[in-house]
C-alpha positions in Angstrom: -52.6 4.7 47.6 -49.8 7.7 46.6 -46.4 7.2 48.4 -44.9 10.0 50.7 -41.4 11.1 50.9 -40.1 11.5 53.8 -39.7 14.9 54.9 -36.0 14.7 55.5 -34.9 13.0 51.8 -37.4 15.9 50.6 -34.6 18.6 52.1 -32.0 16.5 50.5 -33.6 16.6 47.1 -32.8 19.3 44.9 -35.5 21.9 44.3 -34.2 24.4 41.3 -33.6 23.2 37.5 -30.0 23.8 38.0 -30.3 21.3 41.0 -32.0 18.8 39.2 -29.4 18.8 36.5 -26.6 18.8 39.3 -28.5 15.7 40.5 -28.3 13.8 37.3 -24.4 14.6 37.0 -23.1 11.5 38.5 -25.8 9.3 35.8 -24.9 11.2 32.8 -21.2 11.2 33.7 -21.4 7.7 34.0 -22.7 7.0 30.7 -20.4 9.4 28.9 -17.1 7.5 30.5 -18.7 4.6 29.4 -19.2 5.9 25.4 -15.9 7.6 25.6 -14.3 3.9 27.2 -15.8 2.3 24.2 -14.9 5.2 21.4 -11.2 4.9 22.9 -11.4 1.0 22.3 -12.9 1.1 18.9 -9.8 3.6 18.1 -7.0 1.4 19.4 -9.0 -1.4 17.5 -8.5 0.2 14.2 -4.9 1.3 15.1 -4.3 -2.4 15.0 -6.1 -3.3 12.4 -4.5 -0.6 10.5 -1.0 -1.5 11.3 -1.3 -5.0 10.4 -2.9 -4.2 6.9 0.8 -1.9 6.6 3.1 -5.1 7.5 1.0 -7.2 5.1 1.3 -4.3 2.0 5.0 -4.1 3.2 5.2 -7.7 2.7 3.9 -7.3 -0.8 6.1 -4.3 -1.5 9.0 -7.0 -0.7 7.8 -9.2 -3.3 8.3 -6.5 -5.7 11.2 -5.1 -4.8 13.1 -9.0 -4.6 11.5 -9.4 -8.5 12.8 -6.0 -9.6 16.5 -7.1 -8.0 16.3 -10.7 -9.5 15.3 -9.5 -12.8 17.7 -6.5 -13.1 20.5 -9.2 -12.0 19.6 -11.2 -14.4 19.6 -8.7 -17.2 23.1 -8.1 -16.6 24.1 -11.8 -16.4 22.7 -12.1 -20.6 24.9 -8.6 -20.8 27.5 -10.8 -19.7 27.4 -13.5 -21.6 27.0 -12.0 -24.6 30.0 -10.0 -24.1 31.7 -13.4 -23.7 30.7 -14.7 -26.6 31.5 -12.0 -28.7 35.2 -12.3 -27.0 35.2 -15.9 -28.6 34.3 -14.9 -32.1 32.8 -12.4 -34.2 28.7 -11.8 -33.8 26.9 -10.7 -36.5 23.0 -9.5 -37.2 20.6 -13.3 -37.0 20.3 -14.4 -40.6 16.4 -14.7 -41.0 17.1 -16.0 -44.6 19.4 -19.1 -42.9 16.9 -19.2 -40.4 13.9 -19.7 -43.2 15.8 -22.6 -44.1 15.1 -24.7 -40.8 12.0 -26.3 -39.4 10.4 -23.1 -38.7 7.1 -21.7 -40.9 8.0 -18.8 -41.6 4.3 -18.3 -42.9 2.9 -18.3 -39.7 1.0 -14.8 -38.8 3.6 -12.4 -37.2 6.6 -15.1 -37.2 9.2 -13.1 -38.8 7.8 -9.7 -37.5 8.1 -11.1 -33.8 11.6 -12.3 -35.3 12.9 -9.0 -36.3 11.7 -6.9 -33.0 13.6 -9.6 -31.1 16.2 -9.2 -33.2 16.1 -5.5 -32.8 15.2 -5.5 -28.9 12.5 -3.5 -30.0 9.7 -4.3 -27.3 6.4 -3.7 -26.8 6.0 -0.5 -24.9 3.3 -0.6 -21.9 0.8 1.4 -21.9 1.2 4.8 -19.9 0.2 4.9 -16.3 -2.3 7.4 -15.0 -1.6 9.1 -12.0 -2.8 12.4 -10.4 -0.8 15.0 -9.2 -0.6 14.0 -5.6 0.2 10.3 -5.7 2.9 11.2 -8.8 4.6 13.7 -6.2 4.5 10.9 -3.3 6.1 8.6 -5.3 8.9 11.2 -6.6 9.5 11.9 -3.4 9.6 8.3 -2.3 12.4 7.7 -5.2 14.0 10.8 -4.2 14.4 9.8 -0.8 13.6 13.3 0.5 13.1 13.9 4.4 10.3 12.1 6.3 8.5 14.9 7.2 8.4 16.0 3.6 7.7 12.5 2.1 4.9 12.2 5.6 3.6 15.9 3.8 3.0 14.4 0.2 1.6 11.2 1.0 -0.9 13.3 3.1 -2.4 14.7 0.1 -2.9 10.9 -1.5 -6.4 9.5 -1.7 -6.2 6.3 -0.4 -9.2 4.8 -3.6 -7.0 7.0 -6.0 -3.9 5.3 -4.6 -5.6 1.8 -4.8 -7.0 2.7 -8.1 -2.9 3.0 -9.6 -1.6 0.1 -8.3 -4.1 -2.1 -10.0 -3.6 -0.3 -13.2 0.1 -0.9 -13.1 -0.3 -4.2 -11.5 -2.8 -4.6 -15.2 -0.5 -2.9 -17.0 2.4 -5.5 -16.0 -0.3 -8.7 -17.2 -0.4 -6.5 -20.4 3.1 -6.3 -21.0 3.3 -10.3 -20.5 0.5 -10.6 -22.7 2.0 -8.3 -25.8 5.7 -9.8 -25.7 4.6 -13.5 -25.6 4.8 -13.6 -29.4 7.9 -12.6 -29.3 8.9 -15.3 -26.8 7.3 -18.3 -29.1 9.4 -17.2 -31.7 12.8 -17.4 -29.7 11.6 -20.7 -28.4 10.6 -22.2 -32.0 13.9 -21.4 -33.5 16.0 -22.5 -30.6 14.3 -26.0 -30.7 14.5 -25.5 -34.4 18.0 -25.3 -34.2 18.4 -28.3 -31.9 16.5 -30.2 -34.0 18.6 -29.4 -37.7 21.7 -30.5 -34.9 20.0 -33.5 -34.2 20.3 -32.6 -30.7 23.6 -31.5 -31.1 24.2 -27.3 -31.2 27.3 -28.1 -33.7 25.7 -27.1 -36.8 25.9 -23.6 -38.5 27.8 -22.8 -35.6 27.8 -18.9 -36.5 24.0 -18.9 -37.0 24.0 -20.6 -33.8 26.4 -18.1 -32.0 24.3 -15.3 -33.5 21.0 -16.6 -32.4 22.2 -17.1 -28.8 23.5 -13.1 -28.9 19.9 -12.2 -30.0 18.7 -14.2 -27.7 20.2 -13.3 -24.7 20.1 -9.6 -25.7 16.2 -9.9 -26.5 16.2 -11.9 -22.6 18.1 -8.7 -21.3 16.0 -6.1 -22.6 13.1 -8.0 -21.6 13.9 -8.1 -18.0 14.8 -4.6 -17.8 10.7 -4.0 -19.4 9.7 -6.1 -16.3 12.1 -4.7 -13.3 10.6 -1.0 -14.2 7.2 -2.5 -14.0 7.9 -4.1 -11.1 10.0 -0.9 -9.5 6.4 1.0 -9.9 4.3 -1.3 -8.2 6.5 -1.8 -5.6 6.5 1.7 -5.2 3.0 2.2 -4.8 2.8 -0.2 -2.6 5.4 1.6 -0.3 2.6 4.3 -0.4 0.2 2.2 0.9 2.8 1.3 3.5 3.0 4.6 4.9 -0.3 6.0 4.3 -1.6 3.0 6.6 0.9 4.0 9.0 -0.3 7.1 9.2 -3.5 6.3 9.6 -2.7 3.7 12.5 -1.1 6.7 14.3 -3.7 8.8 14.1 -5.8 5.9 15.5 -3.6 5.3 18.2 -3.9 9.2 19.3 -7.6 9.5 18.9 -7.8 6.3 21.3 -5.3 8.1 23.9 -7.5 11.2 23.9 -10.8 9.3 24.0 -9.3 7.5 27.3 -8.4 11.3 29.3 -11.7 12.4 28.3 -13.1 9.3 29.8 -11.0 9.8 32.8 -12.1 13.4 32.5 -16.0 12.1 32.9 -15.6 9.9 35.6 -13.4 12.0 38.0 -17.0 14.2 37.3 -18.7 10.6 38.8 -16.6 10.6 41.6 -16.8 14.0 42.6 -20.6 14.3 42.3 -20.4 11.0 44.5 -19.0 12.9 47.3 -21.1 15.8 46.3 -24.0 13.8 47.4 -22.4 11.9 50.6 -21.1 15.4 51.3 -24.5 17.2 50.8 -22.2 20.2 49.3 -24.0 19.9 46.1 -23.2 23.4 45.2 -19.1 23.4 45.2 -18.8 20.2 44.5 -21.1 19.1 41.7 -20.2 22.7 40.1 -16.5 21.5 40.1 -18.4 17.8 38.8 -20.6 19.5 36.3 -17.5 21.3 34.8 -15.5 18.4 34.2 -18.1 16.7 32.9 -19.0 19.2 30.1 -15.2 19.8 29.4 -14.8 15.6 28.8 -18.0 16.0 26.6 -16.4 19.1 24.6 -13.2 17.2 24.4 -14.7 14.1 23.5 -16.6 15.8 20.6 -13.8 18.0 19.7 -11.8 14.4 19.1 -14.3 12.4 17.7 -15.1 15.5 14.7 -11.9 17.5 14.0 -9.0 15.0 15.0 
């Protein structure tokens, strides 16, 4: 048994291809406000995403910064002191030979060499960082403190894996630096104690080798901390790279979501009108003025969603 349209929704139906697409208008719409609703969501999703990964590499940057500070301070308080023991007496070079003479074995592998290069602040020197033209430029700029539109320009330009790529190469490159001067370190600690120990606890005995030793000591300490706060002042840099790169990115998030939602509005003020289009029955004003809006949320929506 076939079914028969009444005569009268027959007139109301659209006969021409260009009808039957006006027809569809108020479905299609509908589903395009409804991708472009969910497209401007997902956007403001990642904006917020985005902007809390920036707060928690700020936070990080922080760290860096309050190490760099700390250590830097406390490079200059050794300065200090050793300027005020000099001001009590006269300093001299560390005697290694008077320093054989204690509990120390001098035969141990790299003893006296770690001895002299504390003695002569001569450090180990980190390894070079590699970093490409772009992210070296962001970070002179950064240190420069040039205008925000030209710091915004640079950091443009950085690839976020190149940029995440440095930061755990000098983040490495500060482990190295720990690992190379420990030596170093032992031997400061194994004379000290040896030192105590020839005092019987007391720090009365030899009392210049003593006051040398504590120079050196404090002068290796001082040079030591100024190794770490440069270390430090480049990862905290890059990290303030990360900062505003995120940033950026979490802006242009935010737009794109804006722009989704007009083009959304865009598709269903085509709904509506092709609505009335129908209740109307002026189908060819009105769903020509719904069909127009519709395409010119769709071009906008695609002109977003590729090149913004």
């Amino acid at each position: 048994m076939k079914t028969k349209i009444p005569d009268e929704l027959k007139a109301d139906l659209p006969q021409s291809t260009f009808g039957k697409i006006l027809a569809a208008t108020p479905v299609v719409m509908a589903v395009v406000a409804t991708l472009l609703a969910g497209l401007a969501t997902r956007e403001m999703t990642i904006a917020q995403y985005t902007r809390s990964l920036a707060a928690q590499q700020q936070s990080k940057a922080g760290d860096q910064w309050n190490f760099f500070q700390a250590k830097k301070l406390r490079s200059q308080l050794q300065r200090n002191t050793v300027e005020i023991i000099g001001a009590t007496g006269q300093l001299g070079s560390l005697d290694t030979g008077a320093v054989a003479k204690l509990d120390v074995s001098f035969s141990e592998a790299g003893f006296k060499q770690s001895l002299d290069a504390v003695q002569s602040e001569h450090l180990p020197t980190p390894a070079p960082l590699k970093v490409d033209d772009n992210i070296q430029a962001a970070m002179t700029a950064f240190v420069n403190q040039v205008p925000e539109e030209e710091f915004t320009a640079a950091v443009i330009k950085v690839d976020e894996k190149a940029l995440e790529a440095t930061l755990r190469a000098a983040i490495d490159r500060t482990h190295a630096f720990d690992t190379a001067i420990k030596p170093l370190s032992t031997a400061v600690d194994k004379v000290e104690a040896a030192l105590i120990k020839g005092g019987n606890g007391m720090t009365q005995v030899a009392p210049p080798l003593q006051r040398d030793f504590t120079a050196t000591r404090l002068r290796f300490a001082a040079a030591r901390y100024d190794a770490e706060a440069r270390l430090n002042q480049t990862v905290a840099t890059i990290y303030e790279l990360q900062v505003k790169k995120s940033n950026l990115s979490a802006e242009r998030h935010h737009k794109r979501s804006q722009q989704f939602f007009f083009g959304m509005l865009s598709a269903q003020a085509a709904v509506i009108i092709a609505t009335f289009a129908m209740a109307a029955r002026k189908r060819n004003l009105l769903w020509s003025i719904a069909a127009a809006a519709g395409i010119t949320a769709v071009a906008f929506a695609s002109y977003i969603y590729f090149f913004s």
